[in-house]
C-alpha positions in Angstrom: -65.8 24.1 53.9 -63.6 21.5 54.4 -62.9 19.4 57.7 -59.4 19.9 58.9 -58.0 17.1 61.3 -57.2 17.9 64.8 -53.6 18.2 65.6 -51.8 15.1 67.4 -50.1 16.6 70.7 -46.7 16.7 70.5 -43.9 14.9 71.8 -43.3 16.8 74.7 -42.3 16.3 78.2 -46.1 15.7 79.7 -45.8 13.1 76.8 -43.0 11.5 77.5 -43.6 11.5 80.8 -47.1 9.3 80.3 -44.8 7.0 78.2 -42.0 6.3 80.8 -44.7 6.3 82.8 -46.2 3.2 81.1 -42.8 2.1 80.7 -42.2 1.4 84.5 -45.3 0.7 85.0 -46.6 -2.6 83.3 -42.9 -4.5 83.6 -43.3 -3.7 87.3 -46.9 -4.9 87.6 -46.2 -8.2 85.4 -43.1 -8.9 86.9 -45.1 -8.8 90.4 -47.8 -9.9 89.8 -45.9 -13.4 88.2 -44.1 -13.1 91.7 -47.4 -13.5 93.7 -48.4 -15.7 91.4 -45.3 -18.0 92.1 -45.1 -17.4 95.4 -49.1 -18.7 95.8 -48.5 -21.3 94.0 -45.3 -22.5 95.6 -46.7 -21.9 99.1 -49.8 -23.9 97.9 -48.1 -26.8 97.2 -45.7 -26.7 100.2 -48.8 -26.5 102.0 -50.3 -29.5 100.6 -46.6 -31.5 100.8 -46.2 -30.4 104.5 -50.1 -31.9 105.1 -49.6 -35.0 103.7 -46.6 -35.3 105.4 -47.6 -35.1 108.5 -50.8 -37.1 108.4 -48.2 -40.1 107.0 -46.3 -39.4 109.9 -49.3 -38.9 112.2 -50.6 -42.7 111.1 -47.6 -44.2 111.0 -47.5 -43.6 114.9 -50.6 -44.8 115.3 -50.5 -47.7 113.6 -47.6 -48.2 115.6 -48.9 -47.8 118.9 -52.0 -50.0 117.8 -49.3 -52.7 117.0 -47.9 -52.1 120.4 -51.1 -52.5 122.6 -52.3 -55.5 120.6 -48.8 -57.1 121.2 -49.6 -56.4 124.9 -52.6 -58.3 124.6 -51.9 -61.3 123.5 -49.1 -61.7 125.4 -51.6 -61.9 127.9 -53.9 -64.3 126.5 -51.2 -66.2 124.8 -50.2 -68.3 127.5 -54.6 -69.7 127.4 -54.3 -69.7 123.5 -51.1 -71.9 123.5 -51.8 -74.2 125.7 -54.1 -76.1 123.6 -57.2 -76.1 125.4 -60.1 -74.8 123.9 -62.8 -75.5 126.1 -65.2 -73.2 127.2 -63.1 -72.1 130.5 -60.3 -71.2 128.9 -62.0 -69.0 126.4 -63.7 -67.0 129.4 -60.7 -66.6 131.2 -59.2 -65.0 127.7 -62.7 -62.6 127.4 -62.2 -61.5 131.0 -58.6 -60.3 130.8 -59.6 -58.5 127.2 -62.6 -56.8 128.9 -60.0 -55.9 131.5 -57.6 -53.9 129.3 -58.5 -50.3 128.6 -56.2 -47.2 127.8 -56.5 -43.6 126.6 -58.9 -42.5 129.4 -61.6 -45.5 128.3 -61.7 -44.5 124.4 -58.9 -47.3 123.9 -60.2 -51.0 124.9 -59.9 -54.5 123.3 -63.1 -56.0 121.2 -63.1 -59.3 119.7 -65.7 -61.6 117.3 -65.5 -65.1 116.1 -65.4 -65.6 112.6 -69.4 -65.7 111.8 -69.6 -62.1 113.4 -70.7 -62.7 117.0 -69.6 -60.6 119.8 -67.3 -61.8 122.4 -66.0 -58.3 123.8 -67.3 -54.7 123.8 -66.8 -53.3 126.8 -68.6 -50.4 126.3 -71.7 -51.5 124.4 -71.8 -54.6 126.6 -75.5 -55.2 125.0 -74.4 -56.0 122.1 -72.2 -59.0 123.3 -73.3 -62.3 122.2 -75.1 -60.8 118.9 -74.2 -61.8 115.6 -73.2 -58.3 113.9 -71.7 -59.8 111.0 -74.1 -56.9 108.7 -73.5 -54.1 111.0 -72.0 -51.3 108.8 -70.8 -47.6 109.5 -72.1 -43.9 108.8 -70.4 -44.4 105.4 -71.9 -48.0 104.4 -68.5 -49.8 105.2 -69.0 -53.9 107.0 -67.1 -52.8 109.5 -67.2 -56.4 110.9 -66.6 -58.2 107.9 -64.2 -56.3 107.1 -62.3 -56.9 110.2 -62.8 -60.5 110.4 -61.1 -60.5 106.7 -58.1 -58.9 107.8 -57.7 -61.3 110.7 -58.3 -64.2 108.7 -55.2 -63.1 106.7 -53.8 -62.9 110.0 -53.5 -59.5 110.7 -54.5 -56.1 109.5 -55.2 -52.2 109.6 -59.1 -51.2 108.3 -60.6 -47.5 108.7 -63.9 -46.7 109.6 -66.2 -44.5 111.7 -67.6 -45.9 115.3 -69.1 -44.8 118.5 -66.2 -42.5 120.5 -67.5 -43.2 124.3 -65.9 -40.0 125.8 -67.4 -37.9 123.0 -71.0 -39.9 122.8 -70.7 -39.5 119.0 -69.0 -40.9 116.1 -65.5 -40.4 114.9 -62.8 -42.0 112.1 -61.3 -44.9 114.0 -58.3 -47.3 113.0 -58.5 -50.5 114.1 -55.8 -52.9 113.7 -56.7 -56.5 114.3 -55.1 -60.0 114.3 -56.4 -63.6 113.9 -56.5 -66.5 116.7 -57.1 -69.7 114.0 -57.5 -72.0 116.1 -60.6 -70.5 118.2 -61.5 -68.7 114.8 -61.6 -65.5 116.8 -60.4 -61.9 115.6 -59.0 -59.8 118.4 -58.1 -56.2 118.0 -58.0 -52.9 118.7 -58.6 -49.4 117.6 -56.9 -45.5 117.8 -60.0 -42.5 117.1 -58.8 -40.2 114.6 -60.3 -37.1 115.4 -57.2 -35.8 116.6 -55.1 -36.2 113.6 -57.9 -34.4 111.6 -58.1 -31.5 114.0 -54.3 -31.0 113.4 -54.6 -31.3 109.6 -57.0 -28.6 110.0 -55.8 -26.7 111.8 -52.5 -27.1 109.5 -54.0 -26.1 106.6 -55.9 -23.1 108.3 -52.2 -21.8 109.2 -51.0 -22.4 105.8 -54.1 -20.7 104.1 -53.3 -17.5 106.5 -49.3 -17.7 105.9 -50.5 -18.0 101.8 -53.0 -14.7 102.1 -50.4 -12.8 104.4 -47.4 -12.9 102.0 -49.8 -12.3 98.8 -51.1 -8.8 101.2 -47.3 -8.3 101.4 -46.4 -8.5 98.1 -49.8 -6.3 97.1 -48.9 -3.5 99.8 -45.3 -3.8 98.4 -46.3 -3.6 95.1 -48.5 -0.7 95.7 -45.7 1.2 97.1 -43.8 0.5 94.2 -46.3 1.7 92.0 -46.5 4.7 94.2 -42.7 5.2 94.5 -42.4 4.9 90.7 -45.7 7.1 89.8 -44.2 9.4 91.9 -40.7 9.7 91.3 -41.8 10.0 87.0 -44.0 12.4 87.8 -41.3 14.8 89.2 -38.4 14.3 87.3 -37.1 16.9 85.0 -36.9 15.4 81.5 -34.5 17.5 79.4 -34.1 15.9 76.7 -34.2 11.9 75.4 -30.7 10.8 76.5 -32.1 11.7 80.5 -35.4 9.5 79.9 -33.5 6.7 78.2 -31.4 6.8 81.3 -34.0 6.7 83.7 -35.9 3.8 81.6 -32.5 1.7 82.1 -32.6 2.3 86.0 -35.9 1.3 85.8 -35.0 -1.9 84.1 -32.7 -2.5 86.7 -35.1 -2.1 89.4 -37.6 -5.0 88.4 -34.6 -7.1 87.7 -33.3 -6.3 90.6 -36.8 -6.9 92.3 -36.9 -10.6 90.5 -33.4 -11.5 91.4 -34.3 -10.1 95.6 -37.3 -12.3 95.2 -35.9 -15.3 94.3 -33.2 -14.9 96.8 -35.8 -14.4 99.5 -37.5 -17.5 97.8 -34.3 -19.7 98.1 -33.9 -18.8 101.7 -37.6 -19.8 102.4 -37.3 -23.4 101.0 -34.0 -23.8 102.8 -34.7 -22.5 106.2 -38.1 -23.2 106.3 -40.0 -26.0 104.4 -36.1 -27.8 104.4 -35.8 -27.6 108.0 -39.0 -29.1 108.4 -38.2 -31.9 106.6 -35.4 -32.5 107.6 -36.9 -32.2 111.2 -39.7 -34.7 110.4 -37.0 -37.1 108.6 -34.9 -37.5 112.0 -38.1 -38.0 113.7 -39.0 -40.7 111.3 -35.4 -42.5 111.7 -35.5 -42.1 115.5 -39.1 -43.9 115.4 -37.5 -46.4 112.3 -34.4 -47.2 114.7 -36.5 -47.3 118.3 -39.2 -50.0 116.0 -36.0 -52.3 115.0 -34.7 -52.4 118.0 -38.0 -53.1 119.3 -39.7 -55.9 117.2 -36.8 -56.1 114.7 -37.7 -54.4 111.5 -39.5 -51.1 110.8 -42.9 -50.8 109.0 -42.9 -50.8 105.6 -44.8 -47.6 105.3 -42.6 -45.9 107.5 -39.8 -46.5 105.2 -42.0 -45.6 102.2 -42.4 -42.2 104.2 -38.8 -41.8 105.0 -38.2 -42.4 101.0 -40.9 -39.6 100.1 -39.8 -37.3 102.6 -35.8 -37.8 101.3 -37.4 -37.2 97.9 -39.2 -34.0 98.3 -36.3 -32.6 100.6 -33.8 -33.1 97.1 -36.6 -31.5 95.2 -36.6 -28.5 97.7 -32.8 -27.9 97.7 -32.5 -28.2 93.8 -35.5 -25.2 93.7 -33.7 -23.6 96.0 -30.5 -23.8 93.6 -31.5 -22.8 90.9 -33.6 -20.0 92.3 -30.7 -18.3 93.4 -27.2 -19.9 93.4 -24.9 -19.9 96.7 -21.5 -20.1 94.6 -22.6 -16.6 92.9 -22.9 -15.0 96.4 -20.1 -16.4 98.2 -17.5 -17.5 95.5 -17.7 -15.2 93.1 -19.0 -15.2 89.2 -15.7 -16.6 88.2 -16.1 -19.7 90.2 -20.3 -19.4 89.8 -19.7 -19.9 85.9 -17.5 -22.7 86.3 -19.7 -24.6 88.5 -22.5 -23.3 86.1 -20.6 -24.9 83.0 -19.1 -27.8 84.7 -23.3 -29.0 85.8 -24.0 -28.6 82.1 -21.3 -30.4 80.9 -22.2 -33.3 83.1 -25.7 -33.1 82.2 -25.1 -32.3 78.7 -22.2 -34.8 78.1 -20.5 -31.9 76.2 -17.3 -30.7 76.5 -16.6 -27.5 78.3 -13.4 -25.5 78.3 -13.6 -21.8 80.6 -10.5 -19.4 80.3 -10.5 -16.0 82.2 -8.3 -13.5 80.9 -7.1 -10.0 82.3 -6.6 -9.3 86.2 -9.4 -10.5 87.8 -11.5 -8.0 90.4 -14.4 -7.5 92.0 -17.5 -6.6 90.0 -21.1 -4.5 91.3 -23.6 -7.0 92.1 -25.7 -6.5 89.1 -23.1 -6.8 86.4 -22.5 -10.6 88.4 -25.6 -11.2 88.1 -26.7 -10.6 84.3 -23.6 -12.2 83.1 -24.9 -15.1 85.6 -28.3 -15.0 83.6 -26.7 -14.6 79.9 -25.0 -17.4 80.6 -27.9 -20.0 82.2 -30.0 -19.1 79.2 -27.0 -19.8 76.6 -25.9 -23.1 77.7 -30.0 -23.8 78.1 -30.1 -22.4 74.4 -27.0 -24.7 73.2 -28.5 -28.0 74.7 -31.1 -27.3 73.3 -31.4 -26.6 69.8 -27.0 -26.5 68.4 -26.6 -30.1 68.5 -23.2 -29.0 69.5 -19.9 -31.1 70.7 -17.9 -28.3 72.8 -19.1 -25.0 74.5 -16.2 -22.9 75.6 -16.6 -19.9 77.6 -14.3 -17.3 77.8 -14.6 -13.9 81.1 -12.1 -11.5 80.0 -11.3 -8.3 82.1 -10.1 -5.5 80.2 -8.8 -2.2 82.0 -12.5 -0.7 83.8 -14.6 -3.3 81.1 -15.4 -7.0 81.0 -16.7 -9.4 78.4 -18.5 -12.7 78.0 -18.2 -14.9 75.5 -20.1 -18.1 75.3 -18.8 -19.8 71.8 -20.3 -23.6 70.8 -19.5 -25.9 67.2 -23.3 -26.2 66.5 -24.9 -26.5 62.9 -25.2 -22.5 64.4 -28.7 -20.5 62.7 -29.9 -17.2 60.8 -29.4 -14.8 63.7 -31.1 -11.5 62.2 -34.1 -13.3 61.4 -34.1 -15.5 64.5 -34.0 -12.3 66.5 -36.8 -10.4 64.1 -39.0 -13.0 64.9 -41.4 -12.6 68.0 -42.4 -15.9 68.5 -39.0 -17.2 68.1 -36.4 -14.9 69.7 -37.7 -14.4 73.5 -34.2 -16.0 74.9 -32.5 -14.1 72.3 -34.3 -10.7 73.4 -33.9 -11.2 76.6 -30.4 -11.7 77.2 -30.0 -8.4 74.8 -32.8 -6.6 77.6 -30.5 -7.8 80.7 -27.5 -6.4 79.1 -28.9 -3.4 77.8 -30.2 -2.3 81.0 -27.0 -2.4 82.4 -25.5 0.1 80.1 -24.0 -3.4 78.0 -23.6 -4.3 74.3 -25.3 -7.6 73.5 -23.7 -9.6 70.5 -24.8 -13.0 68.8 -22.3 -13.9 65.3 -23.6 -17.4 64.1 -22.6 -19.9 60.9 -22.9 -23.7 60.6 -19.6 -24.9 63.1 -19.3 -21.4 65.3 -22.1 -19.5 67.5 -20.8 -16.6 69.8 -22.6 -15.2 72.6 -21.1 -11.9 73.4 -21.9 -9.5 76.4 -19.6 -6.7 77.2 -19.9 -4.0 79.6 -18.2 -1.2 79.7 -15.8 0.8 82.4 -18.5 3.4 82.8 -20.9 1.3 83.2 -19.0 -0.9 85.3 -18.3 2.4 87.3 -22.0 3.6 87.2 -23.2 0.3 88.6 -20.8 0.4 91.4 -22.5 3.2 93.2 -25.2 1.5 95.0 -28.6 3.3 93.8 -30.5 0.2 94.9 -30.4 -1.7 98.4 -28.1 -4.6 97.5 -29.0 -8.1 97.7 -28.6 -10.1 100.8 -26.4 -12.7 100.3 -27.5 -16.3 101.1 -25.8 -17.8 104.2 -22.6 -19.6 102.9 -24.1 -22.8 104.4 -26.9 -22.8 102.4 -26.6 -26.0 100.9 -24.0 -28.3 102.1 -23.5 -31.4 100.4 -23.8 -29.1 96.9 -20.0 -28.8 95.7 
């Protein structure tokens, strides 16, 4: 007897259908799951940003109202100090108005030493006044005294530590900000507790970490309904024949690209109406502070303007995110005028020389057609700058009856396009421009010597027309203000 081989199940519709099925699928699961991915990740670090921020901002107003209450101090004592007596008296008469000074519901008061580390004032240990605590040292080891007489030696100063919190009969962080009386060899200061600040970083990050696992649950329960919507829909179509499941493959394609493009639109409008507002809330707070301290004590802090700097800093980094995540020209002007300002960026950056002409009657075109010929056109300038070595890139949008075509042509030392494109490792930007414009219904073109390298992407009238009908919800468009003082 001899073993026959079990027959392979033919390619039939149950088949096929476990193939589109796949087909959906895995591009919709990697394509959200890189979306959570990004978003987590983003969020994370807006978190972090938005924390640091604030506890800058949060100590540059203490240090600032330390300065302030020390100021009021010793304009008190002053007067004793400058007079040039330094008998015994006078130095009581300067201890007695320091015990007297107290703020912030008794946590705030005035302590000073002499330079070899006795007390002078404590109001509220008074038992330690008169002892030498020049060793005494804090939950975490630091000379608190030392310390604080170094600063005022240098004549004045700002030193962190931990220390008795008399309302809360336990410990807390404490700033103290101190300054130096040479003459008696005394160091005067004060200090802010900190628990408060910490509270509200916690408190901050807590609402971050819960804004973080909300959007991921969002994006999972989205996904999942996805999944559900697609499973679902594959499942029941009626699959006649291969031309009807290469169609529904395209609309599929579409879909996640779609989904990416929707994302990154919601995206942009997140970094501009939320984490930008913010900053740019906290930077008018900063240059009200800045302008109310000059006209104050004549000059800001330094680390105020070191903050202001940052926050100026990451507020450019957050509109330039937001874009190139998803550009406001394309929504509101138009791709014309999106690929102009698209080239004209690259050009500038590039120092190449760029030349656009649009041929035909220009008209309206359905949003995803704008938006592929949008992408084709960021990845072939990326491509050119890359590896041509070129001198000119000119770009050419022609409108032809129902169809349109791009060409993006450069004078690069050009490459072997076939085998570029057979290679895996090599030709991802290649493939996927050809993807985008294939799943519109497109044809995807690349011609290439040494001197001449054309991009091509045309699409035709019927897809044109196809693409028109909206099968998808449309994008929302990004409010025409979105970023102002980007031309």
């Amino acid at each position: 007897m001899t073993a026959t081989a079990a027959p392979s199940e033919p390619i039939g519709p149950r088949r096929l259908r476990r193939r589109i099925l796949l087909l959906a699928v895995m591009p919709l699961l990697a394509a959200v799951a890189v979306i959570a991915l990004a978003v987590r990740s983003q969020a994370q670090d807006l978190a972090l940003q938005e924390r640091a921020l604030v506890e800058t901002a949060y100590l540059a107003s203490k240090e600032a109202e330390l300065r302030h209450h020390v100021e009021m101090a010793m304009n008190m004592i002053r007067p004793l100090y400058d007079s040039g007596r330094d008998d015994e008296a006078t130095r009581q008469e300067a201890i007695r108005i320091l015990n007297a000074f107290d703020y912030d519901n008794g946590d705030g008061y005035f302590f000073a030493y002499d330079y070899s580390g006795r007390c002078l004032v404590l109001p509220h240990q008074p038992e330690l006044v008169g002892q030498n605590l020049w060793d005494i040292r804090d939950r975490d080891g630091q000379p608190v005294v030392q310390a604080l007489i170094a600063k005022a030696r240098e004549g004045e100063g700002y030193f962190r530590y931990v220390w008795n919190k008399p309302s809360a009969r336990e410990v807390a962080p404490k700033l103290g900000y101190v300054v130096g009386l040479q003459r008696w060899g005394w160091m005067v200061g004060t200090g802010i507790y900190l628990d408060d600040v910490q509270a509200t970083l916690d408190a901050l990050e807590r609402q971050g970490r819960a804004n973080i696992d909300k959007t991921t649950g969002w994006i999972a329960i989205i996904a999942l309904m996805a999944l559900a919507l697609v499973g679902g829909s594959t499942l029941a179509m009626n699959l006649g024949d291969h031309r009807a499941a290469d169609a529904q493959l395209q609309q599929l394609a579409r879909q996640v690209v779609q989904s990416q493009e929707s994302e990154r639109a919601h995206l942009s409008r997140e970094l501009h109406d939320g984490t930008g507002q913010t900053l740019v809330s906290i930077k008018l707070l900063l240059d009200s502070t800045m302008e109310q301290l000059r006209s104050e004590h004549g000059r800001a802090p330094v680390a105020l303007e070191r903050a202001r700097s940052r926050i100026e800093e990451a507020l450019a980094e957050v509109r330039d995110i937001s874009h190139r995540l998803r550009p406001v020209v394309l929504d509101t002007l138009g791709l014309p005028s999106a690929l102009r300002h698209l080239g004209e960026e690259f050009a500038e950056h590039a120092q190449m020389a760029f030349f656009m002409r649009i041929g035909g009657r220009e008209r309206d075109l359905p949003e995803a057609v704008n938006t592929v010929l949008f992408r084709i056109t960021q990845e072939a300038l990326t491509n050119i700058e890359k590896h041509a070595q070129a001198s000119r890139v000119d770009l050419r949008l022609i409108y032809l009856g129902g169809e349109v075509r791009l060409t993006v042509a450069d004078d690069g030392h050009g490459f072997d396009a076939e085998r570029i494109q057979s290679d895996p490792r090599r030709g991802i930007g290649l493939l996927n421009m050809r993807e985008r414009v294939e799943a519109i219904g497109g044809v995807f073109r690349v011609q290439s010597r040494p001197g001449s390298t054309r991009v091509v992407a045309q699409i035709g009238a019927d897809a044109v027309r196809r693409l028109a009908v909206p099968a998808l919800q449309p994008l929302a468009p990004l409010r025409s203000d979105a970023h102002p003082d980007r031309r």
